[in-house]
C-alpha positions in Angstrom: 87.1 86.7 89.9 86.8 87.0 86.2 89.2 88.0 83.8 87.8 91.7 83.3 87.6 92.2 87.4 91.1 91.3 87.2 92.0 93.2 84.5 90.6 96.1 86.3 92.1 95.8 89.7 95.7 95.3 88.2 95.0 98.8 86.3 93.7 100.0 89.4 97.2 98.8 91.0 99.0 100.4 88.0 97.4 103.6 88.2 98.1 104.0 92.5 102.0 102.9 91.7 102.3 105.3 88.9 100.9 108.3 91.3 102.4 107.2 94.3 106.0 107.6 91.8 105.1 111.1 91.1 104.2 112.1 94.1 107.3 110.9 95.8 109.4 112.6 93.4 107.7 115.5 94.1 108.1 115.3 97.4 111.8 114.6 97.3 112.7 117.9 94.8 110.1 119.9 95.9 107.8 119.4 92.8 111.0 120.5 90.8 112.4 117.5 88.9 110.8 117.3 85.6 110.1 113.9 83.3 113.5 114.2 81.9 115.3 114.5 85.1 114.3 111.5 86.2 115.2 109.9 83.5 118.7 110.9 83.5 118.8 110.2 87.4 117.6 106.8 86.6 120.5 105.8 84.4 122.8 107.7 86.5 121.6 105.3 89.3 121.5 102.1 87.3 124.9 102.4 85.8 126.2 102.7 89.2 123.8 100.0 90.6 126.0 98.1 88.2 129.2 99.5 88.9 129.5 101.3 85.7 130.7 105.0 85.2 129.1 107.2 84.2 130.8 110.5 82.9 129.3 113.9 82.0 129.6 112.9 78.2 127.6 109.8 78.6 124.6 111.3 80.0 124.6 114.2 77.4 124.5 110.9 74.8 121.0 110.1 76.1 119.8 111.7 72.7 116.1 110.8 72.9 115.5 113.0 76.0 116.8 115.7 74.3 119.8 118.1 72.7 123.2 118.0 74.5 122.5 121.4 75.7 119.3 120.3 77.4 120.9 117.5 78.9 123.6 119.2 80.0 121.1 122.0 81.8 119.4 118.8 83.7 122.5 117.5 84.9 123.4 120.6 86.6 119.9 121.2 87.7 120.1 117.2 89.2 123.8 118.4 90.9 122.0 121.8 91.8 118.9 119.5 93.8 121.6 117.0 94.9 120.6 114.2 93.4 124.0 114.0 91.6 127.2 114.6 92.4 130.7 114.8 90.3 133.6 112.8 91.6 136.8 114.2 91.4 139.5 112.8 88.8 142.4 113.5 87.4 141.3 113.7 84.3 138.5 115.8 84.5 136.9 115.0 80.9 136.5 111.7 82.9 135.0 112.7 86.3 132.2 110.2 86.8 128.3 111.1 87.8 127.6 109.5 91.0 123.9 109.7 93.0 123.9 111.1 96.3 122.3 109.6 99.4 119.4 112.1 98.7 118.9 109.8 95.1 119.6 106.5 96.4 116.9 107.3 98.9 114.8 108.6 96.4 114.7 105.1 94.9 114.5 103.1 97.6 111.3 104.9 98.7 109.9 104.1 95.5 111.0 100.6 95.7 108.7 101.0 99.3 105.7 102.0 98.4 105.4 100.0 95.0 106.1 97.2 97.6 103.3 97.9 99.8 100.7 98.7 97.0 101.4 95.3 95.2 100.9 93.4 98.7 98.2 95.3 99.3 96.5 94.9 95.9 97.1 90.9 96.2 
């Protein structure tokens, strides 16, 4: 295989992962979590991959995805789909974002199918 077939099948591969990612976001929030959602709901699920908090302020810091207000709106739209949840503190200017089963699930059925497309590509 030459270098440009190659070149084309990994795009092709690239391409299928990229759509089979949509789609199952779609699929899990009904076609209603935008670019920006996910985004947020991607840090939220890192940080606690890593077993870092993550508080309300902290996610309304992610600046380049937009104005605290805007943030703050797809927070409570993730909570509203539950894809997040708030724990309960004591403090509650410190009540951590956690993802539900619904996200974790989310996440590992991407982790699937980008699985099966790249053995499937090979």
């Amino acid at each position: 295989m030459n270098i440009a077939m190659h070149s084309e099948h990994n795009i092709e591969t690239a391409i299928n992962i990229g759509l089979s990612i949509r789609q199952i976001i779609a699929d899990y929030s009904q076609g209603l979590m935008n670019n920006r959602e996910y985004q947020i709901l991607e840090f939220v699920v890192v940080e606690h991959l890593g077993d870092r908090r993550v508080v309300m302020e902290q996610g309304m810091g992610l600046r380049h995805l937009g104005s605290r207000y805007t943030l703050r709106k797809s927070i409570q739209t993730l909570i509203d789909q539950g894809f997040v949840a708030i724990q309960e503190s004591e403090d509650s200017r410190l009540r951590p974002l956690v993802p539900t089963e619904h996200a974790l699930h989310l996440f590992a059925s991407i982790g699937d199918r980008i699985g099966t497309l790249v053995v499937s590509s090979s």
